[in-house]
DRENVEXDREN-859009 format. One record per residue: x, y, z of N, C-alpha, C, O, CB in turn. Coordinates in steps of 0.1 Angstrom, whole numbers, padded with zeros to 4 digits, always signed. Glycine has a CB too. Layout:
! DRENVEXDREN-859009
XYZXYZXYZXYZXYZ/...
//
This chain:
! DRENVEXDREN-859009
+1462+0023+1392+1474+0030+1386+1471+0045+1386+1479+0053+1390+1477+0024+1373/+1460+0048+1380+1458+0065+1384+1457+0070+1397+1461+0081+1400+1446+0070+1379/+1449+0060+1407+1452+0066+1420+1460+0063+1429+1461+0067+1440+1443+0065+1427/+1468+0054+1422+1485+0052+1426+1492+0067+1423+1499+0070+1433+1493+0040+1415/+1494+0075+1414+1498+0086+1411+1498+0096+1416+1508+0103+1418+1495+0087+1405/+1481+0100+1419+1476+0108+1427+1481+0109+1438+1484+0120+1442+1467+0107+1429/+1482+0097+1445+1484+0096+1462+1502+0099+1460+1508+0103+1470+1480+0075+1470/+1509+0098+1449+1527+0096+1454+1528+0115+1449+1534+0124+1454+1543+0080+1440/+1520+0115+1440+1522+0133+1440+1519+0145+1451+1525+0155+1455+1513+0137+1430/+1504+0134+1453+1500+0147+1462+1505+0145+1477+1506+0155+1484+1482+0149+1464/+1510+0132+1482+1515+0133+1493+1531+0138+1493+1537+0146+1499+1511+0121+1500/+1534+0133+1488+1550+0133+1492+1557+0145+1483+1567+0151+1488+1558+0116+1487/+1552+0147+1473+1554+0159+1466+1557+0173+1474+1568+0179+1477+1543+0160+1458/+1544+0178+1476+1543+0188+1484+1554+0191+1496+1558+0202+1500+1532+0187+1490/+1559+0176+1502+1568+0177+1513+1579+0179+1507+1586+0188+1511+1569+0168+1522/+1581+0172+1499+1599+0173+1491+1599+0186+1481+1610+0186+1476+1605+0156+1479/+1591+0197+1476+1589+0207+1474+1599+0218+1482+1610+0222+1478+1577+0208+1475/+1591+0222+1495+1594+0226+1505+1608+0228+1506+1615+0238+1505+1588+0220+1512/+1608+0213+1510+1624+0212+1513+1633+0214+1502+1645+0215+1504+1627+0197+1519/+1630+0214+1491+1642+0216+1479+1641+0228+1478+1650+0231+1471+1642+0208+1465/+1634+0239+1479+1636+0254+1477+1648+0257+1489+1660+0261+1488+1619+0265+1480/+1644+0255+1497+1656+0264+1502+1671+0259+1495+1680+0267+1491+1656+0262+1521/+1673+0246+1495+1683+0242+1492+1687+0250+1476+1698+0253+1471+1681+0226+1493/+1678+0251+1472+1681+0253+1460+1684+0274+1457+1688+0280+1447+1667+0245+1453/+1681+0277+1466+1676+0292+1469+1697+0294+1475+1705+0301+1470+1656+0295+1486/+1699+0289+1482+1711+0287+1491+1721+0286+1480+1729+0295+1477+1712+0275+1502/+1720+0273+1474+1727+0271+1457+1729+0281+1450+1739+0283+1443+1719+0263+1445/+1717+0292+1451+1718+0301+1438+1727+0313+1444+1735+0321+1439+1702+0307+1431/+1722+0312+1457+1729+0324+1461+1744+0325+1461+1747+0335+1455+1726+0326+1473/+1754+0316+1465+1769+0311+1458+1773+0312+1448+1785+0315+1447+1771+0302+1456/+1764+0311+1437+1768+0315+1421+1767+0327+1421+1760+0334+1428+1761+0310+1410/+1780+0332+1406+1781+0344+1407+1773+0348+1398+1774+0341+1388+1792+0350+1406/+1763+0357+1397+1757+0368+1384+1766+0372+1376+1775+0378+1381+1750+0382+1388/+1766+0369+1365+1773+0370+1349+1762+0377+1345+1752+0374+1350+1777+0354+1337/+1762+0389+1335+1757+0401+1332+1768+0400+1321+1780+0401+1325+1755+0414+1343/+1765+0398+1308+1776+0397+1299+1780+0412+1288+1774+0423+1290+1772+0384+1291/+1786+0412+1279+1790+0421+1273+1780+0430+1266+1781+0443+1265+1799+0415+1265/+1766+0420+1259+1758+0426+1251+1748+0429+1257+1737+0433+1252+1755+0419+1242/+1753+0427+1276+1734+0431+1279+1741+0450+1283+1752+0453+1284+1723+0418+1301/+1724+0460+1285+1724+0468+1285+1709+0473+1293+1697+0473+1290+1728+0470+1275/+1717+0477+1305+1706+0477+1316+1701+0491+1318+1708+0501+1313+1711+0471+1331/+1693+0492+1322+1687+0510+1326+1679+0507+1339+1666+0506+1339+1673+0518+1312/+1684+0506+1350+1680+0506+1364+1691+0499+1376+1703+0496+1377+1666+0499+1364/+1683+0498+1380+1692+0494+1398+1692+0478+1399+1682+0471+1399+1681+0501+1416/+1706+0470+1400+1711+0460+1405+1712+0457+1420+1720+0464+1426+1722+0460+1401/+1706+0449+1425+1704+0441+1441+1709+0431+1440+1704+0423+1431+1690+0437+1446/+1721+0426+1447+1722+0412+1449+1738+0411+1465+1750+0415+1466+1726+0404+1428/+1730+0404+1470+1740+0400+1485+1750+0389+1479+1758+0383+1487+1730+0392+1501/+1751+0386+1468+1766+0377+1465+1770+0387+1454+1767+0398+1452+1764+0357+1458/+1781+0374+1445+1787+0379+1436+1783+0383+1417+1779+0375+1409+1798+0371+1439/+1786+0399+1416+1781+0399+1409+1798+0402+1397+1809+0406+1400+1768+0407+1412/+1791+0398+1385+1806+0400+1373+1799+0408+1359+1792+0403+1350+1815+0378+1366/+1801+0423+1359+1797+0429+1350+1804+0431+1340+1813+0438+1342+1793+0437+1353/+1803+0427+1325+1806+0431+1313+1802+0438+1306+1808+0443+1297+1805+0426+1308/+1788+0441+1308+1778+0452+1298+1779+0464+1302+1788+0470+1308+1762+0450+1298/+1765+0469+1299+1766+0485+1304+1753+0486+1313+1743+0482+1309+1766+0497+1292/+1756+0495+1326+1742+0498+1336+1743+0515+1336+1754+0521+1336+1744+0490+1356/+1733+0518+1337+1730+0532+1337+1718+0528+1352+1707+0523+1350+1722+0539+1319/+1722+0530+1364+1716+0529+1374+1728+0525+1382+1740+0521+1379+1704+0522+1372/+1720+0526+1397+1733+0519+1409+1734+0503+1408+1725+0496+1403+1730+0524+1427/+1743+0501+1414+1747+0487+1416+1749+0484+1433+1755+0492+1440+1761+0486+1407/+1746+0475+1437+1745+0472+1449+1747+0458+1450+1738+0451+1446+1735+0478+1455/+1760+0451+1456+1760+0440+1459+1769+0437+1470+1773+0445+1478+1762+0434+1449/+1773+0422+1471+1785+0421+1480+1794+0415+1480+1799+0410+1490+1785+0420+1490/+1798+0413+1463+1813+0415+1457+1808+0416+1441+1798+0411+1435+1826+0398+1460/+1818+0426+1436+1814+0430+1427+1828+0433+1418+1838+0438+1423+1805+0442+1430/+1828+0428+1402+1837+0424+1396+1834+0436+1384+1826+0430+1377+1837+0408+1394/+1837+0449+1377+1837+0453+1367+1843+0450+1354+1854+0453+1353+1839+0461+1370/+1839+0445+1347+1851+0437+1335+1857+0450+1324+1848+0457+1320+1841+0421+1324/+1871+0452+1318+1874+0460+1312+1864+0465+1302+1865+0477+1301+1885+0456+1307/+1852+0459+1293+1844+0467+1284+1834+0470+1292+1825+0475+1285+1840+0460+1270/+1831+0469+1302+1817+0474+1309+1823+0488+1313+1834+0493+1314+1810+0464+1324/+1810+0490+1315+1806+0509+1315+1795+0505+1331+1791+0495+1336+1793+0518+1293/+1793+0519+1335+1786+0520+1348+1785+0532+1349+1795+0539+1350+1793+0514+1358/+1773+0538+1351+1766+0551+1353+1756+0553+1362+1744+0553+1359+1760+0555+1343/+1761+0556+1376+1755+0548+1391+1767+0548+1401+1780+0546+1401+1750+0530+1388/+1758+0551+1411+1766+0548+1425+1767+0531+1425+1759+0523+1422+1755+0555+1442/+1780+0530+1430+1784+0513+1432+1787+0515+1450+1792+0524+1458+1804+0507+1419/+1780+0503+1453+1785+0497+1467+1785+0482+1468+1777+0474+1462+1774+0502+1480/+1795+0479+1476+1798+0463+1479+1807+0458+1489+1812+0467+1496+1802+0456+1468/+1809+0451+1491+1814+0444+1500+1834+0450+1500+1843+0455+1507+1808+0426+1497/+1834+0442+1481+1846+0446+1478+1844+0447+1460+1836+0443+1452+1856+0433+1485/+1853+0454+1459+1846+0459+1439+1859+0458+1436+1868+0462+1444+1838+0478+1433/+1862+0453+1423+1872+0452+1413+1868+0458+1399+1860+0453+1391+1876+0438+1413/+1877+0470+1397+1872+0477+1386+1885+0473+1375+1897+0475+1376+1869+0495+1390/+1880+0469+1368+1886+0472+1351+1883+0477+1339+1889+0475+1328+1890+0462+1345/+1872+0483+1341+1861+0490+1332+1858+0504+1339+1861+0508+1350+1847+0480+1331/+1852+0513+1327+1844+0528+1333+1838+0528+1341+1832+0517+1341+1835+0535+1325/+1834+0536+1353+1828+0540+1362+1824+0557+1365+1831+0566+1369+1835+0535+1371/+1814+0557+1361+1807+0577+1363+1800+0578+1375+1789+0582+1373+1792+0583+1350/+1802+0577+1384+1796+0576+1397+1804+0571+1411+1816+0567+1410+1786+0567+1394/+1799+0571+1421+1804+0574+1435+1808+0559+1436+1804+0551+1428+1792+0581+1448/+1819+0555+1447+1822+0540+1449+1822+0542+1463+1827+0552+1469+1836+0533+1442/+1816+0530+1469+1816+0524+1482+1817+0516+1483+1811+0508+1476+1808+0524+1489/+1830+0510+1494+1832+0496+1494+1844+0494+1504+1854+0501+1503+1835+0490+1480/+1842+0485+1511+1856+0482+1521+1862+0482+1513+1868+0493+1513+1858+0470+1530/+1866+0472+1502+1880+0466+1495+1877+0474+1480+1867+0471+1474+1882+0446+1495/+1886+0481+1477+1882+0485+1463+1900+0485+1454+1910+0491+1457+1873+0503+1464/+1896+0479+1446+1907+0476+1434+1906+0487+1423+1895+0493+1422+1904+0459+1427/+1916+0491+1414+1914+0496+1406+1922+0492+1397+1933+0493+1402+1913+0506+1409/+1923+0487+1386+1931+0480+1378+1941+0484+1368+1946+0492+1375+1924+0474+1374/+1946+0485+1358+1953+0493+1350+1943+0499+1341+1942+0511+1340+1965+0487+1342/+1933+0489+1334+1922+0497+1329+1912+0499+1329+1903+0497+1321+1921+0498+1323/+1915+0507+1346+1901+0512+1353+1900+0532+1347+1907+0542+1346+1902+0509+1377/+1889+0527+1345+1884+0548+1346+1876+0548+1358+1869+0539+1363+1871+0558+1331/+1878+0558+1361+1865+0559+1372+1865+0581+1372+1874+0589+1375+1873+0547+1395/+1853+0582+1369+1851+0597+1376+1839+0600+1380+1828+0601+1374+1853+0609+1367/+1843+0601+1394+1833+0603+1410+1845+0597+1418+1856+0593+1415+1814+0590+1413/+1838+0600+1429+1846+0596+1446+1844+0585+1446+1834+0578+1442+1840+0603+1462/+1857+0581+1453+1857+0565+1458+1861+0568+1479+1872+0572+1484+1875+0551+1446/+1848+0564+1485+1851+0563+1500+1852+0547+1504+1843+0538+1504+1838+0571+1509/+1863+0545+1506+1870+0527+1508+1874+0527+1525+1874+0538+1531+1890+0522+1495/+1876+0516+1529+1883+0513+1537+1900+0507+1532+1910+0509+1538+1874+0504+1545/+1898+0502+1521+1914+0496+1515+1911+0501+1501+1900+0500+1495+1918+0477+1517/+1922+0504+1497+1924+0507+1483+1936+0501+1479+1946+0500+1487+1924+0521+1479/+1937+0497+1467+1947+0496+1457+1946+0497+1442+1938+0491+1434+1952+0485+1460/+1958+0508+1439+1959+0513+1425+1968+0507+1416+1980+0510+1414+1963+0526+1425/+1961+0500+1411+1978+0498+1397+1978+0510+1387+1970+0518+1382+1976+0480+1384/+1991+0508+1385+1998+0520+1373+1992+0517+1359+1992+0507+1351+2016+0518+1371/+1988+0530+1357+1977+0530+1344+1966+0536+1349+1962+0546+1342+1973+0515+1339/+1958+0535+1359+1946+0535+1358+1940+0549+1362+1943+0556+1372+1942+0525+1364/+1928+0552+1353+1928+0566+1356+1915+0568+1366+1904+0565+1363+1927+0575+1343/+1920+0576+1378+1907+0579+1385+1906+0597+1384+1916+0605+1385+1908+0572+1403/+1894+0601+1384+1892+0614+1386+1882+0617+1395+1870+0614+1393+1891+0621+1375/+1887+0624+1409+1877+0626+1415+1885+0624+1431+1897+0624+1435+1866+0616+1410/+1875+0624+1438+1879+0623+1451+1882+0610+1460+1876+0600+1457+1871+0629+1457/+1891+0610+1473+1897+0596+1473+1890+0594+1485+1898+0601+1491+1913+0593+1474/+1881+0589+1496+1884+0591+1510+1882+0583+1519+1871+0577+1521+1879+0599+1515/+1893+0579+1528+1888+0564+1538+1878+0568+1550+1875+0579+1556+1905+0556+1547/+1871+0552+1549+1863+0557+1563+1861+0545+1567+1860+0536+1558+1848+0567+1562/+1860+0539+1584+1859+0526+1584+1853+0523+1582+1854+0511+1582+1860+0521+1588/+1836+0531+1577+1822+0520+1574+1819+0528+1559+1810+0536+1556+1805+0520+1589/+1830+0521+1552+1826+0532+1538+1808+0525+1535+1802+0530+1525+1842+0527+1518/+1802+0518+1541+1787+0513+1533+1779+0525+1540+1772+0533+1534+1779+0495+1537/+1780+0524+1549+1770+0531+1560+1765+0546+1559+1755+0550+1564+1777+0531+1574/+1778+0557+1547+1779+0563+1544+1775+0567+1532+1776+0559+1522+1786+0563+1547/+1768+0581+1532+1759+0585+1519+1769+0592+1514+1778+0598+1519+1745+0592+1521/+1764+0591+1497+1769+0602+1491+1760+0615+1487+1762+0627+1488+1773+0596+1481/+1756+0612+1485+1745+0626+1488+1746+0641+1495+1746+0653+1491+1734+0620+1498/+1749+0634+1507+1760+0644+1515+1761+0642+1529+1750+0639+1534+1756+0659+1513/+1768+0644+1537+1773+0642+1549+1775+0655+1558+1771+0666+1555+1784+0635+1547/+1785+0652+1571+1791+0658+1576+1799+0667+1569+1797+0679+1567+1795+0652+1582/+1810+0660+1565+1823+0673+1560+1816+0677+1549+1822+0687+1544+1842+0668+1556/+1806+0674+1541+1804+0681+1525+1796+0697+1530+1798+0707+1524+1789+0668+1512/+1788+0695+1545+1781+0705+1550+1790+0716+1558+1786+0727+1560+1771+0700+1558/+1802+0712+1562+1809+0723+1570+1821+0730+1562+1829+0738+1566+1815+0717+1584/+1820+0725+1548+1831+0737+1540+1822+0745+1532+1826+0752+1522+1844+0731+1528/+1807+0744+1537+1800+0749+1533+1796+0760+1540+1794+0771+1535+1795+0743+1530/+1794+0756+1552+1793+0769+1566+1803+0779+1568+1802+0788+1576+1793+0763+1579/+1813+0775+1560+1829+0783+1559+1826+0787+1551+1824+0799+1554+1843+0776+1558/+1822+0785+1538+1823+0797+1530+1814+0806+1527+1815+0815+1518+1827+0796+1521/+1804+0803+1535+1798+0814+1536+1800+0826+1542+1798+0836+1535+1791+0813+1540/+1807+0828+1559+1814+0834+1557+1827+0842+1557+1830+0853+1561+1808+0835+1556/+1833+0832+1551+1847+0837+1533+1840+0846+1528+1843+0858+1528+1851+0824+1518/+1828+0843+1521+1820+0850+1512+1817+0867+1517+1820+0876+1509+1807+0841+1510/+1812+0869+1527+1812+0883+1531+1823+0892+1525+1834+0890+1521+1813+0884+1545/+1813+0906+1527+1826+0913+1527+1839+0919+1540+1834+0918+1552+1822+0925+1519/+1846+0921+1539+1848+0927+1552+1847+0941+1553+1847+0950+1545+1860+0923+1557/+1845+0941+1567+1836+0955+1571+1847+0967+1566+1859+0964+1567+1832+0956+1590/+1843+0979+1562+1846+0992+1558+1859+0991+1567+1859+0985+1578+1834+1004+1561/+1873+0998+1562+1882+0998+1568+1893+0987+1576+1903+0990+1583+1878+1005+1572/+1886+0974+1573+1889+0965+1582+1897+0958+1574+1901+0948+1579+1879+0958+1587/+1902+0961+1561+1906+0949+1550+1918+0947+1550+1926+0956+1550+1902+0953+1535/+1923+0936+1550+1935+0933+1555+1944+0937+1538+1956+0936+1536+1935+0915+1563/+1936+0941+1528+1942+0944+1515+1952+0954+1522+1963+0955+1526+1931+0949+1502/+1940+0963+1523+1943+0978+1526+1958+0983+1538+1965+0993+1538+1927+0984+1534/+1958+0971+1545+1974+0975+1554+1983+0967+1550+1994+0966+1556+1975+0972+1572/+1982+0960+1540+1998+0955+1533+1998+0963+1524+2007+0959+1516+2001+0939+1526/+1993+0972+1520+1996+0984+1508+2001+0997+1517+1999+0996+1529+1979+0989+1497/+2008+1008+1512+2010+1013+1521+2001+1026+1518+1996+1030+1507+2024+1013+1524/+2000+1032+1529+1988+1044+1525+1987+1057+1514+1994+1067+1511+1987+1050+1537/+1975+1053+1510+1973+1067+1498+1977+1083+1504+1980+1092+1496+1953+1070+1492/+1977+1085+1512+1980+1100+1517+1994+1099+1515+1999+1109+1509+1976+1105+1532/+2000+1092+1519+2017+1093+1518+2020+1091+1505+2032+1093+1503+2026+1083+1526/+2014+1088+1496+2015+1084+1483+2015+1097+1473+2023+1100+1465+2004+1073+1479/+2005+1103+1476+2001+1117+1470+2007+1129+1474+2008+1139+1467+1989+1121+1472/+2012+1127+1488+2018+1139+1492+2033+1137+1489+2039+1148+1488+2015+1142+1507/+2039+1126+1488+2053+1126+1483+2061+1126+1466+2073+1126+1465+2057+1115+1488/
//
């Protein structure tokens, strides 16, 4: 009877191990991450399914569907697949499909491929489509660097006598001599 035991553990065990992780790894991945009202995170969120936030994150969020719930707060770049906000957002949004709800805040940029706004909701900040809003940094890009090469120079002065002030005014000599 004891080495009856031995033998059904150690053989058959190990095999049906194996095989139930993945199954079980596949399972988890389908379920959504619930992050509830009272939790309170300080770092970065990973996850390739669905995540449903209630609490509060001070770090980015990264997933690939992502649900904001009206009392959650978020302080972090968000990227996902597709994001539904009904809660605060202080940070950048990336996401093909982005929702914004009646009581969504959001202040930072949202670069989407689809948007939709319901009435109510307040965004501040910048709007901008692109077709691979993931692929795209916020940090900075293309167009953040060439209104920058422009104003530089804007910024000059213009050369001695050249100022276009100076010929829509009409000239000081005729001014003094009349």
């Amino acid at each position: 009877m004891f080495n009856k035991s031995n033998k059904d553990t150690s053989n058959p065990d190990p095999m049906q191990q194996p095989a139930a992780a993945p199954k079980r790894n596949a399972m988890k991945s389908k379920a959504p991450s619930i992050l509830s009202g009272d939790l309170v995170l300080t770092g970065s969120i990973v996850s390739e399914g669905e995540v449903q936030l209630d609490g509060t994150v001070d770090g980015d969020i990264r997933a690939g569907s992502l649900i904001i719930g009206e009392e959650a707060n978020v302080n972090g770049e968000v990227m996902a697949e597709t994001v539904v906000i009904r809660g605060r957002v202080s940070g950048s949004v990336h996401a093909r499909q982005v929702q914004l709800a009646s009581t969504a805040r959001i202040e930072g940029d949202i670069v989407h491929a689809a948007l939709s706004v319901e009435s109510g909701a307040f965004f501040d900040g910048h709007c901008r489509h692109a077709s691979d809003p993931l692929s795209e940094k916020s940090s900075g890009g293309a167009p953040a660097s060439a209104p920058k090469a422009a104003n530089k120079s804007d910024d000059m002065p213009p050369a001695p006598g050249k100022s276009s002030v100076t010929s829509l005014d009409p000239p000081l000599a005729s001014k003094s001599s009349a």
